[in-house]
TORDREN-141117 format. One line per field, with one value per atom (N, C-alpha, C): atom name; y, z, x. Coordinates in pm, whole numbers, plus 50000, padded with zeros to 5 digits. Layout:
REM residues N
name = [CA  ...]
c2 = [Y  ...]
c3 = [Z  ...]
c1 = [X  ...]
This chain:
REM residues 180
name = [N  CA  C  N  CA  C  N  CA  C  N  CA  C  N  CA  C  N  CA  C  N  CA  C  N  CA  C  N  CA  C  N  CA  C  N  CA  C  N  CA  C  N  CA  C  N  CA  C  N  CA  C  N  CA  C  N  CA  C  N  CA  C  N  CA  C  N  CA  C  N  CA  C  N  CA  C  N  CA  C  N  CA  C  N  CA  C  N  CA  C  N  CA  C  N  CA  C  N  CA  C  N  CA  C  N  CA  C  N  CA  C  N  CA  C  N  CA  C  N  CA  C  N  CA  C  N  CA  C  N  CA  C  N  CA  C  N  CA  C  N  CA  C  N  CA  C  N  CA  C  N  CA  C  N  CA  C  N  CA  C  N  CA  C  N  CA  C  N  CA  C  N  CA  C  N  CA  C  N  CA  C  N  CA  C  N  CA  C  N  CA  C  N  CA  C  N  CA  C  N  CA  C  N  CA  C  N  CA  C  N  CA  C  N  CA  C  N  CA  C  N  CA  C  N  CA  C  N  CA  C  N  CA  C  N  CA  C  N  CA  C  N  CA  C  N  CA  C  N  CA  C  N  CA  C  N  CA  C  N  CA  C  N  CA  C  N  CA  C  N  CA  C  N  CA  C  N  CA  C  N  CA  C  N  CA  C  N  CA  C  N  CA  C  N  CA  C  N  CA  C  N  CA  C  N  CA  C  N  CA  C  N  CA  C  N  CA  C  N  CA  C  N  CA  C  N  CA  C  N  CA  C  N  CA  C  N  CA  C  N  CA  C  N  CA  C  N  CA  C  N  CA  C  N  CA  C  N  CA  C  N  CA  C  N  CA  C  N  CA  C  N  CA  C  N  CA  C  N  CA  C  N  CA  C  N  CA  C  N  CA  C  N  CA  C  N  CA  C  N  CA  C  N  CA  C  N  CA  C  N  CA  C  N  CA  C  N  CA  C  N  CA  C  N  CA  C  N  CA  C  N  CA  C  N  CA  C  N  CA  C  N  CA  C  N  CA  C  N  CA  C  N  CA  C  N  CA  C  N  CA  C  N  CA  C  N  CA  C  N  CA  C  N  CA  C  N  CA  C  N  CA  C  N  CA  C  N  CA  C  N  CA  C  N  CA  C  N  CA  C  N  CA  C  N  CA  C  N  CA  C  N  CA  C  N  CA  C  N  CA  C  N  CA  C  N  CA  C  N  CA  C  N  CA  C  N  CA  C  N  CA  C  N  CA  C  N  CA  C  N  CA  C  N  CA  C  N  CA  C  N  CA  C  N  CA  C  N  CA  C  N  CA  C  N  CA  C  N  CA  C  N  CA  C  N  CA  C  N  CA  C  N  CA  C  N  CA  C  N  CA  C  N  CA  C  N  CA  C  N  CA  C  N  CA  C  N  CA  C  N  CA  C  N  CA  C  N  CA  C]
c2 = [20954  21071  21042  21023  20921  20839  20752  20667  20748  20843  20936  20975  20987  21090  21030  20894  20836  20744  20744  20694  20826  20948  21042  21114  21034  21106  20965  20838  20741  20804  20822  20864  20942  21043  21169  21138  21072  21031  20939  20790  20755  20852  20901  20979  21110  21156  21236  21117  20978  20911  20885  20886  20834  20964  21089  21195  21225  21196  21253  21110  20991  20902  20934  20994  21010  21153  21255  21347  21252  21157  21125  21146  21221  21210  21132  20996  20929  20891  20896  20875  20724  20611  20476  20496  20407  20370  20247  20264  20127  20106  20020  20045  19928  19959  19899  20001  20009  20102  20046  19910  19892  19740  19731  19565  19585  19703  19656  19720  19755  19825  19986  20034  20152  20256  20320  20419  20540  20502  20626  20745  20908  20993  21078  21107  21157  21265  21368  21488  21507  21509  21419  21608  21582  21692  21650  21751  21670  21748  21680  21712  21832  21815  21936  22062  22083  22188  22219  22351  22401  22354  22360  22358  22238  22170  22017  21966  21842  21758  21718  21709  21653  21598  21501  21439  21568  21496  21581  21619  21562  21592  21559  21594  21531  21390  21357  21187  21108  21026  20901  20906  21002  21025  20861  20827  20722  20877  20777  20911  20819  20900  20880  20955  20915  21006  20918  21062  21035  21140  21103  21150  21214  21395  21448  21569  21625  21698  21857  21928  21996  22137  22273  22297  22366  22355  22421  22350  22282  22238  22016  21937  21798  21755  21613  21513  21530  21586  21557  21462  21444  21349  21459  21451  21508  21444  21459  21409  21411  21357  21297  21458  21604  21687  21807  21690  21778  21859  21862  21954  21896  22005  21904  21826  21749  21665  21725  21712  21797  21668  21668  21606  21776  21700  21847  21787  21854  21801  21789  21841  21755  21614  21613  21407  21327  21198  21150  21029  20969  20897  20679  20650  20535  20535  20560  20489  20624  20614  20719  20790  20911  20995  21137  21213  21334  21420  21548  21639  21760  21804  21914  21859  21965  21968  22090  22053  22231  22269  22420  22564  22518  22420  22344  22289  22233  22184  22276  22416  22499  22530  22517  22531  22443  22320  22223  22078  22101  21983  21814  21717  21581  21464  21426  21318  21232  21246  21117  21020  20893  20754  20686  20620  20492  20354  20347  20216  20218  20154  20165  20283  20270  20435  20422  20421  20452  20520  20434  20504  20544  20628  20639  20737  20621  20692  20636  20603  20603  20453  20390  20265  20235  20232  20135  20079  20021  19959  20062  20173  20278  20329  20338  20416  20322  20382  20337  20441  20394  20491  20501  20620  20651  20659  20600  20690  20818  20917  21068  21012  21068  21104  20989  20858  20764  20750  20802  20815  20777  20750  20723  20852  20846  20992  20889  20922  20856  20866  20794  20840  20830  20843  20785  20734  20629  20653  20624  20654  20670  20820  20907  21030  21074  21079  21179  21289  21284  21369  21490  21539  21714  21766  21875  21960  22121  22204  22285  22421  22464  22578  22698  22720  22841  22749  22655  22577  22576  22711  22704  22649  22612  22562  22439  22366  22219  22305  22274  22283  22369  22454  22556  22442  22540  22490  22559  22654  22756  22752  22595  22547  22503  22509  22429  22589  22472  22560  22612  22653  22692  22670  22768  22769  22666  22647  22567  22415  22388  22231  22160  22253  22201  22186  22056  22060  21952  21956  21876  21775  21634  21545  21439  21356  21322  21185  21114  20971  20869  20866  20819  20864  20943  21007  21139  21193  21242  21383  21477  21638  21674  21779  21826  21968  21912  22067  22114  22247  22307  22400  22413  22466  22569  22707  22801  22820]
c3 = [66913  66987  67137  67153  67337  67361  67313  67353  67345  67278  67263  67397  67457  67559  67672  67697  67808  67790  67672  67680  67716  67657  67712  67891  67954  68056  68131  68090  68162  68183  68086  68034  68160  68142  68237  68361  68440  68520  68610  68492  68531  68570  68518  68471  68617  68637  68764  68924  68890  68967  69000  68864  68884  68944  68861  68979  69115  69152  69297  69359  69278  69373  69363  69240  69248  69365  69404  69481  69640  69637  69782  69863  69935  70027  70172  70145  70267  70310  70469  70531  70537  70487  70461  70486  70591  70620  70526  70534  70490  70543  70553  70728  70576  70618  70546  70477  70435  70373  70220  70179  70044  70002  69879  69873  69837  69871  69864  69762  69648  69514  69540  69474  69498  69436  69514  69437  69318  69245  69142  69173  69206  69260  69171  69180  69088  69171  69042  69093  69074  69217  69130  69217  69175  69239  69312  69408  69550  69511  69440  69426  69484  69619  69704  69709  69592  69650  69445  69440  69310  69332  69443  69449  69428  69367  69338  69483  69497  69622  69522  69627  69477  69626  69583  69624  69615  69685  69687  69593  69443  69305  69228  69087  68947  68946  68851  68818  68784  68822  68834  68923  69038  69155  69292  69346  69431  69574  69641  69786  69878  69973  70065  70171  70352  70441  70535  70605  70644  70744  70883  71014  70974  71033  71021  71159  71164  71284  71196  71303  71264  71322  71324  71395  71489  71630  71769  71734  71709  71705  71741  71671  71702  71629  71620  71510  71453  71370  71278  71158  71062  70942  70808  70718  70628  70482  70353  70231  70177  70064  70010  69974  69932  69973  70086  70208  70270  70346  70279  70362  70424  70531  70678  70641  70770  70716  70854  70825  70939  70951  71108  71106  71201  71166  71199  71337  71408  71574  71519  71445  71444  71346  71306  71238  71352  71324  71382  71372  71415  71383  71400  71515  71537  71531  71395  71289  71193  71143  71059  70965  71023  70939  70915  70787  70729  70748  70770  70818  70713  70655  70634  70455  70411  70307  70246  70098  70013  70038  70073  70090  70176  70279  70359  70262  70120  70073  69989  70010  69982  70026  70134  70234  70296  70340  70396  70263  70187  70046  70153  70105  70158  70056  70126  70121  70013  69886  69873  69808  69813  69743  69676  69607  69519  69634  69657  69681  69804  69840  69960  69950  70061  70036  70139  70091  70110  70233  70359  70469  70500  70611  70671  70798  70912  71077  71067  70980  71014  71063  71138  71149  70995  70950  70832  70883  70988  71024  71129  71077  71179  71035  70941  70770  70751  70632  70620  70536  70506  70422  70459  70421  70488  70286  70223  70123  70136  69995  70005  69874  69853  69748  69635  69662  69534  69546  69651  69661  69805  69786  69909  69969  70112  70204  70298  70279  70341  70524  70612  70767  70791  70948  71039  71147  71198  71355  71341  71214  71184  71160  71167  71141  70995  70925  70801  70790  70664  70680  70583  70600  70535  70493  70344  70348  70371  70426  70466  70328  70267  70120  70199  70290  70339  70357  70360  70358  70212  70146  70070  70015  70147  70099  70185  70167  70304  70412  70518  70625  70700  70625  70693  70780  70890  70942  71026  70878  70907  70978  70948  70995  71100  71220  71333  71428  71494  71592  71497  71377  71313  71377  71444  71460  71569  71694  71775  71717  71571  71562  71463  71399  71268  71341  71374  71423  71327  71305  71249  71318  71262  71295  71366  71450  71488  71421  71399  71391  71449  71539  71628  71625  71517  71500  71599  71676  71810  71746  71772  71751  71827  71745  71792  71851  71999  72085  72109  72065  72095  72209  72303  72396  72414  72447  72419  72518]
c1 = [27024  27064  27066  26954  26973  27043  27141  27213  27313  27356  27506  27503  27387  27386  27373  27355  27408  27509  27589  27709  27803  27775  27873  27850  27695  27680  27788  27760  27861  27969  28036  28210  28256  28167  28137  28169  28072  28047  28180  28210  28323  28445  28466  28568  28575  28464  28456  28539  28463  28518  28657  28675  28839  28918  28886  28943  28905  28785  28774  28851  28846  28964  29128  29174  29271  29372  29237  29256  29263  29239  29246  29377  29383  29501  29531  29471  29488  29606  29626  29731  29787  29756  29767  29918  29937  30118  30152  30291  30374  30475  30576  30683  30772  30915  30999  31058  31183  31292  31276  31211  31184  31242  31275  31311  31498  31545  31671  31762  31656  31674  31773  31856  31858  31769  31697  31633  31665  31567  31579  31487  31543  31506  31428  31261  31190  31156  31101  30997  30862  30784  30653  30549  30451  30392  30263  30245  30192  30020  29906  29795  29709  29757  29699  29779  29898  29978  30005  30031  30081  30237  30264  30441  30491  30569  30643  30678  30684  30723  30815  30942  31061  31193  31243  31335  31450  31546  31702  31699  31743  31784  31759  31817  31723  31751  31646  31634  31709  31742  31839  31957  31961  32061  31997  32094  32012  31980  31855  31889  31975  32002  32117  32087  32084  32064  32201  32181  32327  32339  32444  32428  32518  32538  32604  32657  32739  32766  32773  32683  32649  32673  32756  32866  32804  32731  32699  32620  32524  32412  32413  32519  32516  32522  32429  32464  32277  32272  32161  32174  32070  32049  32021  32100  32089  32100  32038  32033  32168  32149  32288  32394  32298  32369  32412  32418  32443  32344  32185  32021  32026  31989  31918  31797  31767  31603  31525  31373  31331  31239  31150  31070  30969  30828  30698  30617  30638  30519  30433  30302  30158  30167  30277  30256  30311  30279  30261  30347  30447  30514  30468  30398  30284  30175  30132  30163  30165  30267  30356  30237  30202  30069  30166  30121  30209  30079  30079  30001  30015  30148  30210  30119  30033  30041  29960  29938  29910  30008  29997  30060  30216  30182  30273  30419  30403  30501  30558  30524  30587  30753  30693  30782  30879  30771  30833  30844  30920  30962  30949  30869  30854  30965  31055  31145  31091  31086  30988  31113  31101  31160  31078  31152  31078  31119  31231  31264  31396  31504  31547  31634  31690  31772  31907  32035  32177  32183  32245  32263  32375  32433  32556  32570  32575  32537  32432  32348  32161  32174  32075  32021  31919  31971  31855  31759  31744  31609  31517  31579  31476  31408  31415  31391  31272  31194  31060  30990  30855  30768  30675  30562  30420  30407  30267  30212  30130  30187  30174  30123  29980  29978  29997  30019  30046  30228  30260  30380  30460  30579  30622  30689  30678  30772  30882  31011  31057  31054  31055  31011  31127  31204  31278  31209  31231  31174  31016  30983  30800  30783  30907  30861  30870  30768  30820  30914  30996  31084  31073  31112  31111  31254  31211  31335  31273  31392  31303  31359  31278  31306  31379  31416  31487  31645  31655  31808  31885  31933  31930  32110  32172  32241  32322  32388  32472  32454  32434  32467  32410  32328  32218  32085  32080  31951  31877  31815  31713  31575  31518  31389  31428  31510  31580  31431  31373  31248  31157  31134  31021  30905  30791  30639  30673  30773  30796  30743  30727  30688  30832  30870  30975  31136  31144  31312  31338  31515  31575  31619  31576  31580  31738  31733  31889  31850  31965  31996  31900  31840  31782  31633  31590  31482  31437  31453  31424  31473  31357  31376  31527  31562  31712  31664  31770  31717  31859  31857  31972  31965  32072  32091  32201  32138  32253  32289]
């Protein structure tokens, strides 16, 4: 009877471990757009949040960002359909740290990739990843990127000034300031 009971307090025990490691949300960078591969686009869910962190679209689409003109507003970077991409003032782009999370990816959806990602306008060698979660966020510039859930369709860019930190991102990485 005593040995049941510290083989099931082990089990236990291990087992607590492996989750309080798997909850870790450390900011650990990685810099590189990937080995070249085109990515296959998953929906994975972000530990600290009920809400899904999910790429552009369903699984097996490659991602794609891509400079776009955007009509009174310029040349921003947007996903393969067309969403704007946002980057958030409290992350941090040297060395690429993501801030926005829980309740945050409600709102603000994180870029994530597996592997390199399809440009057009973009510098490819400005693209890169921070790990989220066991996961990659794709950056620009070092900035993590964002979709914002009020863009509910091409070309909207509803999160453009949000809480003065959420602007959509340019080519060049650099918050987009519009001037009326």
């Amino acid at each position: 009877m005593i040995p049941q009971r510290i083989v099931l307090a082990s089990a236990a025990g291990l087992m607590s471990a492996l989750l309080l490691g798997a909850c870790d949300a450390s900011n650990d960078s990685a810099s590189g757009a990937g080995s070249g591969a085109a990515p296959v686009v998953t929906t994975v869910s972000d530990p600290a949040a009920s809400a899904p962190v999910s790429a552009p679209a369903s699984g097996g689409d490659t991602v794609t960002v891509r400079a776009e003109a955007v009509k009174g507003a310029g040349r921003v970077v947007t996903d393969g359909q067309g969403m704007v991409l946002y980057r958030y003032g409290k992350d941090r782009p040297s060395p690429s740290r993501w801030t926005c999370a829980g309740a945050c990816t409600r709102t603000w959806r994180p870029v994530i990739v597996e592997d390199s990602v399809r440009t057009t306008g973009v510098d490819k060698n400005l693209l890169g990843t921070v790990h989220r979660n066991g996961m990659k966020q794709l950056t620009l510039a070092g900035w993590p990127l964002y979709r914002y859930a009020g863009d509910v369709k091409a070309g909207l860019m509803n999160g453009q000034g949000k809480d003065k930190e959420w602007y959509a991102i340019t080519p060049s990485g650099g918050a987009l300031t519009v001037t009326g």
